[in-house]
C-alpha positions as CSV (number, residue, x, y, z in Angstrom):
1,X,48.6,126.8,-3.9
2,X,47.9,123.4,-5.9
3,X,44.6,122.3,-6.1
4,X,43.8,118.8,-4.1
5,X,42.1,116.2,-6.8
6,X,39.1,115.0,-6.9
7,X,38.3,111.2,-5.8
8,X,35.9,109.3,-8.0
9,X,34.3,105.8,-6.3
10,X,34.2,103.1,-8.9
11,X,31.6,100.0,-8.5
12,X,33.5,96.8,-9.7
13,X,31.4,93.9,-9.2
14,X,32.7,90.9,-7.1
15,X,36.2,92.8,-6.9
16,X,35.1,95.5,-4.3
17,X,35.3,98.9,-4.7
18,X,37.9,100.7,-6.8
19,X,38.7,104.9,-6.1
20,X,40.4,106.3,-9.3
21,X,42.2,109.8,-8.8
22,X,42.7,111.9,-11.3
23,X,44.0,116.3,-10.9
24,X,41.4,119.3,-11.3
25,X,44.0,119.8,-13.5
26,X,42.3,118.0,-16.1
27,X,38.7,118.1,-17.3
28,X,38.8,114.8,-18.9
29,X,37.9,112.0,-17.1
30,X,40.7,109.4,-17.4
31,X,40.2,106.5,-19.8
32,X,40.9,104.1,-17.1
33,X,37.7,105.4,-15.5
34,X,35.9,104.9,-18.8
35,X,37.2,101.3,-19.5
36,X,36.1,100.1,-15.6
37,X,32.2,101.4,-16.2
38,X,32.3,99.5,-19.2
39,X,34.2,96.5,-18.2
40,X,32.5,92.7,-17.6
41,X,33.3,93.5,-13.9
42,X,30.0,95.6,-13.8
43,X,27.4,93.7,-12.3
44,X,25.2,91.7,-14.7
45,X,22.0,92.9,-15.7
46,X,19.0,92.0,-13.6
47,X,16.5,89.5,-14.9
48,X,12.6,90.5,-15.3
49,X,10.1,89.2,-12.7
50,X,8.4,86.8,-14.9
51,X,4.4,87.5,-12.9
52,X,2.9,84.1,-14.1
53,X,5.6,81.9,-12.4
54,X,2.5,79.9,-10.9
55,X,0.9,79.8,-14.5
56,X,-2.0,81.6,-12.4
57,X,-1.9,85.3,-13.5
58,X,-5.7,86.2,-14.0
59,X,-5.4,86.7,-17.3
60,X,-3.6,83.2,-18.2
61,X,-6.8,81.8,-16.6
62,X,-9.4,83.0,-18.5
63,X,-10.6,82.7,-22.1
64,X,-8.5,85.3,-24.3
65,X,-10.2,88.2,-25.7
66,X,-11.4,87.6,-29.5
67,X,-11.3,91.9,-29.2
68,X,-14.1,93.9,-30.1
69,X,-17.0,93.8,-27.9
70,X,-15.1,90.7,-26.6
71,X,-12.7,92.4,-24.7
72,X,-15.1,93.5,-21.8
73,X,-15.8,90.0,-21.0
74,X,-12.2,89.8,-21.1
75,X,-11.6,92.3,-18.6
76,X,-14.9,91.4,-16.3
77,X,-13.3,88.0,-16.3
78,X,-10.0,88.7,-15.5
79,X,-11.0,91.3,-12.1
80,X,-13.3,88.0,-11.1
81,X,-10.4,86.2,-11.5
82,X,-7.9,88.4,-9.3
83,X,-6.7,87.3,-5.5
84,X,-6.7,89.7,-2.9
85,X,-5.6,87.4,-0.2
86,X,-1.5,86.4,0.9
87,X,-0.5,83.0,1.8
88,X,2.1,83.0,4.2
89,X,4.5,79.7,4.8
90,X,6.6,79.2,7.8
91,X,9.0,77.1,6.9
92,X,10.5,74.7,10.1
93,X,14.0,73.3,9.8
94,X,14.1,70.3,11.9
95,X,15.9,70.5,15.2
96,X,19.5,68.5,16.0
97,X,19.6,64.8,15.6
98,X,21.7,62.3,15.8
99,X,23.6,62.2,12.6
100,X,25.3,58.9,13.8
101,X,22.2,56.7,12.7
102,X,22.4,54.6,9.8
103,X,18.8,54.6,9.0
104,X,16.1,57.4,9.2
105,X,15.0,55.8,12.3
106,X,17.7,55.9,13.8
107,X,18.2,59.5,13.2
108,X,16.2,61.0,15.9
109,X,16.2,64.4,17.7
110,X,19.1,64.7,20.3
111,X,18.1,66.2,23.9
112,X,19.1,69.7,22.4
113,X,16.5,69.1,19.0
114,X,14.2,68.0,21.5
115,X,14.5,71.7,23.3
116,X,15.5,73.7,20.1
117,X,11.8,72.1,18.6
118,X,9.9,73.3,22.0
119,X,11.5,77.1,21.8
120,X,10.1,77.0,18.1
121,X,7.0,75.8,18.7
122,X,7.1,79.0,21.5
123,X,7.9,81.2,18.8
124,X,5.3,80.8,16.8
125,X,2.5,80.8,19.1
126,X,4.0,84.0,20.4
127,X,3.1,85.2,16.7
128,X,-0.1,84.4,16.8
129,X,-0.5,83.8,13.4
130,X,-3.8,81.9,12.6
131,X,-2.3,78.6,11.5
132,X,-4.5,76.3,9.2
133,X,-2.0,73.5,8.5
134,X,1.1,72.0,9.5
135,X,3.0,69.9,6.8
136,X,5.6,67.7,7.7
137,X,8.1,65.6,5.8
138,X,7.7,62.0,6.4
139,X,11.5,61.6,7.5
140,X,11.9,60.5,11.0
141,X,14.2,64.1,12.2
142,X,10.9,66.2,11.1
143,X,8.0,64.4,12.2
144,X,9.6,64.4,15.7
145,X,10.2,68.4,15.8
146,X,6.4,69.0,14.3
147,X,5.6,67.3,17.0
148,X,7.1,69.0,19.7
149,X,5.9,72.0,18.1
150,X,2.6,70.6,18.2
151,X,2.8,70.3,22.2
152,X,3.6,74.0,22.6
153,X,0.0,74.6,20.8
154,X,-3.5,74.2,21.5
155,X,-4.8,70.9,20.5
156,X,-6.5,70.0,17.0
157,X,-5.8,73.7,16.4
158,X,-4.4,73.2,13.1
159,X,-4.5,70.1,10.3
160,X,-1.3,68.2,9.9
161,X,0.0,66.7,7.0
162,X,2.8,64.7,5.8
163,X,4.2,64.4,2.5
164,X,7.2,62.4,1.2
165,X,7.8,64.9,-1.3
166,X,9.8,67.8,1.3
167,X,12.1,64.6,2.4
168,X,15.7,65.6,2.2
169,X,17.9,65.6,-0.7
170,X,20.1,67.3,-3.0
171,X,17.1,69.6,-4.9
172,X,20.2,70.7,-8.1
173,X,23.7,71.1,-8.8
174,X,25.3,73.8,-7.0
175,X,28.2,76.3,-8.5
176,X,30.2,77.0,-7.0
177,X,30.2,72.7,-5.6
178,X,32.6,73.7,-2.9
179,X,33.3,70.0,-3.4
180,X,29.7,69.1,-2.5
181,X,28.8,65.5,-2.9
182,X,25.3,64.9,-3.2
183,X,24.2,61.7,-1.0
184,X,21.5,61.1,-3.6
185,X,21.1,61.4,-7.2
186,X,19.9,65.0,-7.4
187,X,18.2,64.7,-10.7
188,X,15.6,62.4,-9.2
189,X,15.8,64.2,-5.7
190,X,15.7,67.1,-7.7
191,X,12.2,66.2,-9.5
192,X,11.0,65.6,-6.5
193,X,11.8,68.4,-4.4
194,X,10.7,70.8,-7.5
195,X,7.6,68.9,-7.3
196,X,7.1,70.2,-3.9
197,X,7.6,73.5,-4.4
198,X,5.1,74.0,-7.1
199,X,2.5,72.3,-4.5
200,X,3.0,74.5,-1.7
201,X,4.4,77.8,-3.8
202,X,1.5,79.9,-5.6
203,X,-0.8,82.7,-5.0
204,X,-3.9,81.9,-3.5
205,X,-7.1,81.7,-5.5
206,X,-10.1,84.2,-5.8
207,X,-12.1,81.7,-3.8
208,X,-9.6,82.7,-0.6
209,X,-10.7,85.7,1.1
210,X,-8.4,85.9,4.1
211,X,-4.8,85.6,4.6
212,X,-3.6,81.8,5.0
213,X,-0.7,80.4,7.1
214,X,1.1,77.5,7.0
215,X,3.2,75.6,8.5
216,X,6.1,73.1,6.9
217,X,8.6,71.6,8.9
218,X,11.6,69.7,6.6
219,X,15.3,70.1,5.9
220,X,17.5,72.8,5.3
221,X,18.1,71.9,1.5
222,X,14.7,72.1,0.6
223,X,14.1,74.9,2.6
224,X,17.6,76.7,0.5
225,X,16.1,75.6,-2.6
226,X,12.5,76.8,-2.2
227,X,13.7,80.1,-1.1
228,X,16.2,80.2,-4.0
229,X,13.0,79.1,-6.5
230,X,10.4,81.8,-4.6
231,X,12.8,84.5,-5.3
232,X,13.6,83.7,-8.8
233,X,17.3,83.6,-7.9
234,X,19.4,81.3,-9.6
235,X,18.5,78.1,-8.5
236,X,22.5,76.6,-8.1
237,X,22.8,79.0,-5.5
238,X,20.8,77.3,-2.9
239,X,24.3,76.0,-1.2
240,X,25.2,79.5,-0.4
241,X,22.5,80.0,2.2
242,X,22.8,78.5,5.9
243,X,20.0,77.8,8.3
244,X,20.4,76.7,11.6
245,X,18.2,73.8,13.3
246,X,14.7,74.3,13.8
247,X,14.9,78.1,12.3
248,X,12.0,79.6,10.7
249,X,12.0,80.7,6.9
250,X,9.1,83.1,6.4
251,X,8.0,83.4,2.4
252,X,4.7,85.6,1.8
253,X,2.9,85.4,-1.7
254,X,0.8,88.1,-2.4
255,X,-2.1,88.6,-4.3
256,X,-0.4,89.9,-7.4
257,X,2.4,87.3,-7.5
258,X,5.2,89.2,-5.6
259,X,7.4,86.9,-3.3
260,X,8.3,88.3,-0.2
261,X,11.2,86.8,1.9
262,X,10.1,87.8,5.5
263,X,12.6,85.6,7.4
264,X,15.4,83.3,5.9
265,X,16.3,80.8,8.8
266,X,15.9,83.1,12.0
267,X,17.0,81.5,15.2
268,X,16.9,84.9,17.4
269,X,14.2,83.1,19.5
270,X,16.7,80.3,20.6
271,X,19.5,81.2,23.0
272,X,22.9,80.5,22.6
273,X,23.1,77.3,24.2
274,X,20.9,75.7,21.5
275,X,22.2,76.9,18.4
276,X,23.4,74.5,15.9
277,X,23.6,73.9,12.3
């Protein structure tokens, strides 16, 4: 009785999945399998974690050793230099608003942002995180849902903040466009939302002994871009991600520079009726 074959699963990238068959018959594996392991539809090779993306390794801090005796400092300085605490950021996408309005302030919450801000603001009392700050951006959709949020929590509880820097806008080219139009130049919207992320993205210092949370409530490009930029994923790929209205974005950065993406825009605490993107 003949033999079956044997079926060999071939990775190929963006394509799918190929299955080559080829006969017990033959010993030699058939070139065609040969050629598709070595073909540019493999997957590309992953880039490094580059650990001083903040430019606040321990060692980039301190004095560089001279070596000899020197080095000791070196290392004393460097372990007196180390974190050992996370910061945590919650990032808030605003809730609905009326994208009729031809200025910012006309572009307020709608009845369902109104709710969707309120069931967020639930949310994250029910984690009963320790909050120490809530940033806002200064554009009228966001201010509205950190406050909402703000209701759903006990008062003076945490600082607020607002900073023009997390308004919305188109943070860098995309690819693939998927015939994106940006609505505002994106290499001066870009500056600016780059300069926000290296305010609020870095490991915390050796002075911080516990765990920080924070809160930022802003717009779902920034939020795609941060995420995109935390991750050290390509940063044109920030279109490819969706969030729904007032979801929450979790980032953690630990102690030793890791990035960890804890959430990207969950809305499981809203039901169905109020979500939108």
């Amino acid at each position: 009785m003949a033999r079956l074959g044997r079926l060999i699963a071939v990775g190929l990238g963006a394509v799918g999945a190929g299955v080559l068959y080829y006969s017990n018959d033959d010993n030699r594996v058939l070139p065609v399998l040969h050629a598709a392991m070595k073909s540019d539809l493999q997957p590309a090779p992953s880039t490094k974690w580059d650990w001083n993306w903040d430019k606040r390794e321990p060692a980039f801090l301190v004095r560089p050793s001279d070596g000899g005796e020197d080095d000791i400092r070196f290392k004393n300085e460097v372990e007196s230099a180390r974190p050992t605490a996370t910061r945590h950021l919650l990032l808030i996408r605003h809730g609905q608003y009326n994208m009729e309005g031809k200025t910012d302030r006309e572009r307020v919450l709608t009845d369902i942002g109104i709710e969707q801000a309120k069931v967020t603001g639930d949310r994250l009392v029910a984690l009963n995180f320790p909050y120490q700050t809530m940033i806002r951006s200064t554009m009228t959709r966001a201010q509205q849902t950190g406050d909402y949020i703000l209701t759903r929590m006990k008062p003076g509880s945490v600082a607020i903040k607002d900073d023009k820097l997390l308004e919305e806008g188109s943070p860098y080219p995309t690819e693939p466009s998927h015939g994106w139009k940006p609505e505002v130049n994106v290499f001066q919207a870009g500056s600016r939302i780059e300069a926000a992320f290296r305010n609020y993205f870095y490991r915390a210092s050796n002075r911080q002994k516990e765990d920080s949370f924070e809160i930022i409530v802003c717009h779902a490009n920034v939020i795609r871009y941060f995420a995109c930029r935390a991750l050290q994923l390509p940063p044109e790929a920030w279109l490819r991600l969706s969030l729904n209205h007032a979801s929450i974005t979790w980032i953690s950065i630990r102690p030793n520079g890791l990035v960890g993406l804890q959430y990207l825009g969950d809305s499981g605490h809203l039901p169905l009726e109020l979500l939108t993107r």
